[in-house]
N, C-alpha and C positions, 0 to 999 in steps of 0.2 A: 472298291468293294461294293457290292450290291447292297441291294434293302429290298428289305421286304414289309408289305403292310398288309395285313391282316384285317378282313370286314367279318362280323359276323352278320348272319342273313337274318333278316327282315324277321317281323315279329309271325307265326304261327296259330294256326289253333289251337292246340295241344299248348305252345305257350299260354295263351289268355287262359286256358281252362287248367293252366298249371302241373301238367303233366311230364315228364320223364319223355322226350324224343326219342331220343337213341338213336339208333338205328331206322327205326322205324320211320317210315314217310308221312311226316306234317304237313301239309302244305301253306302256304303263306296266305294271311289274311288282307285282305283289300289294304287296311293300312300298311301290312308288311310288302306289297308291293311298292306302297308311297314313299312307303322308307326308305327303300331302292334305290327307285328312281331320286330322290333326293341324295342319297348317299353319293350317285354318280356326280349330281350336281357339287355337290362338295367337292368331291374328288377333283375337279376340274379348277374351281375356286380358289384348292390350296394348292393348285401348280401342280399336283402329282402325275408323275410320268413313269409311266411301267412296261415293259415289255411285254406283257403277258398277262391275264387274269387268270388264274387256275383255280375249281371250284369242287367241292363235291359234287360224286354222283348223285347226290338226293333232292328232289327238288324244289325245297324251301329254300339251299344255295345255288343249284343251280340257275334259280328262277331271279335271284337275286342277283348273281352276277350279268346275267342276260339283260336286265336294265343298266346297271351299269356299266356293261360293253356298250352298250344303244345310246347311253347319254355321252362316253366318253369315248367311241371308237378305238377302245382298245382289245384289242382279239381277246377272247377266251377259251378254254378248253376244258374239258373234265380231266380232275387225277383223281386216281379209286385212292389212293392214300389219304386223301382229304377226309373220306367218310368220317361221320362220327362214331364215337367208340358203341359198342354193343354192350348196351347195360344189363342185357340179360332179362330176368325174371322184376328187375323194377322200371322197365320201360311201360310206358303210358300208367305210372303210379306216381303220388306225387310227389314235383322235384323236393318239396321242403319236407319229405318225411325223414322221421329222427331214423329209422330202422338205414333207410338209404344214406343220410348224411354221413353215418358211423363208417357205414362199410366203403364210402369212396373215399375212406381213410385209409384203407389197410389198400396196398397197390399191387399186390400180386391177386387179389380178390377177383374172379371171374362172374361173379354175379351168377351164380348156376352155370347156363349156358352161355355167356356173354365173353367180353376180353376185359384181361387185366390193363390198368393203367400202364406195368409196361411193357406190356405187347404192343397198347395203343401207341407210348413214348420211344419204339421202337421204330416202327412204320413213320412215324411223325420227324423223328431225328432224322433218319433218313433220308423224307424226302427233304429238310432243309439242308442238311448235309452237300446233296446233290444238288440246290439252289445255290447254293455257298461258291461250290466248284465251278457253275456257269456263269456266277460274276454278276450274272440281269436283274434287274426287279420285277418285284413281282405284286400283284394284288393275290391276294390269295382270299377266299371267301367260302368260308365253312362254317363252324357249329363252337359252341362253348365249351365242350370237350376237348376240343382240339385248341382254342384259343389259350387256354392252359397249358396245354404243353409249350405250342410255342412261346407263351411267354420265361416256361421253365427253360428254356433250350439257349434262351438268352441272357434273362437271369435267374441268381439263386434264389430258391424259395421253399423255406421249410415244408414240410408234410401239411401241419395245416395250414399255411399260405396258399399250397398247393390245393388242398380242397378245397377252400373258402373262395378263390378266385373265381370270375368269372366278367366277363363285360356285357351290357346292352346291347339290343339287334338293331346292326349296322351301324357299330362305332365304329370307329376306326385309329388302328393302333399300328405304328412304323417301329418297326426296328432294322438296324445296320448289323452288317456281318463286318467284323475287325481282327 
């Protein structure tokens, strides 16, 4: 069976200034490039072998994966499923506001104009679903929205397990399909 390991992309401006991403296009800050490039480095370190890097369209992961294809010669390509979810009306507000913590509680919440968690957990099953079925590994390199789900898609996690989670830019986290 395959694996799959999940990077989240490199640090942001909008991160350092604390802000809600979304959707919206950050772009990566000199260190979040270094992170990158270093993550590739790692990657190579711990022997990981993937068939594939597949990245968001946005590109703070984009940009991110693009170092580590460069370090690791492992092909990449963009999937639009990757995007992060669309927080709506609290994108570029900030991530630690109590207003915003409560409602990425409630999962059918569309943020005004945005998508619910599981619309997002929709499109996100999906595309692991269809990772599942091709067998391959994969790097996958996206956003902390998304690293959420796939961790929910592999194991259980309460609602707030669920919203409290989240990992640092360009950790790196493996899971196996069984």
């Amino acid at each position: 069976m395959g694996k799959i390991y999940f990077v989240r992309h490199g640090e942001t401006v909008w991160n350092v200034e604390n802000k809600i991403c979304g959707k919206s296009d950050s772009p990566l800050t000199e260190n979040g490039h270094a992170q990158a490039v270093e993550t590739g480095k790692k990657i190579l370190e711990m022997g990981i072998k993937a068939d594939m890097i597949l990245c968001s369209p946005l590109s703070r992961a984009r940009d991110t994966a693009q170092h580590i294809s460069e370090v690791t010669g492992i092909p990449m390509r963009e999937e639009l499923r990757l995007i992060e979810q669309n927080f709506g009306k609290y994108e570029a507000t900030a991530r630690n506001g109590k207003e915003f913590q409560e409602a990425k509680k409630q999962f059918l919440n569309r943020y005004g104009d945005g998508e619910s968690m599981f619309q997002l957990a929709q499109r996100i099953y999906n595309l692991l679903d269809d990772l599942k079925a091709d067998g391959g590994d994969y790097i996958l390199v996206a956003h902390n929205g998304i690293a959420r789900v796939v961790n929910s898609y592999f194991y259980e996690m309460t609602n707030d397990e669920y919203a409290a989670f989240g990992i640092r830019n360009c950790d790196i986290r493996e899971y196996s399909f069984e």
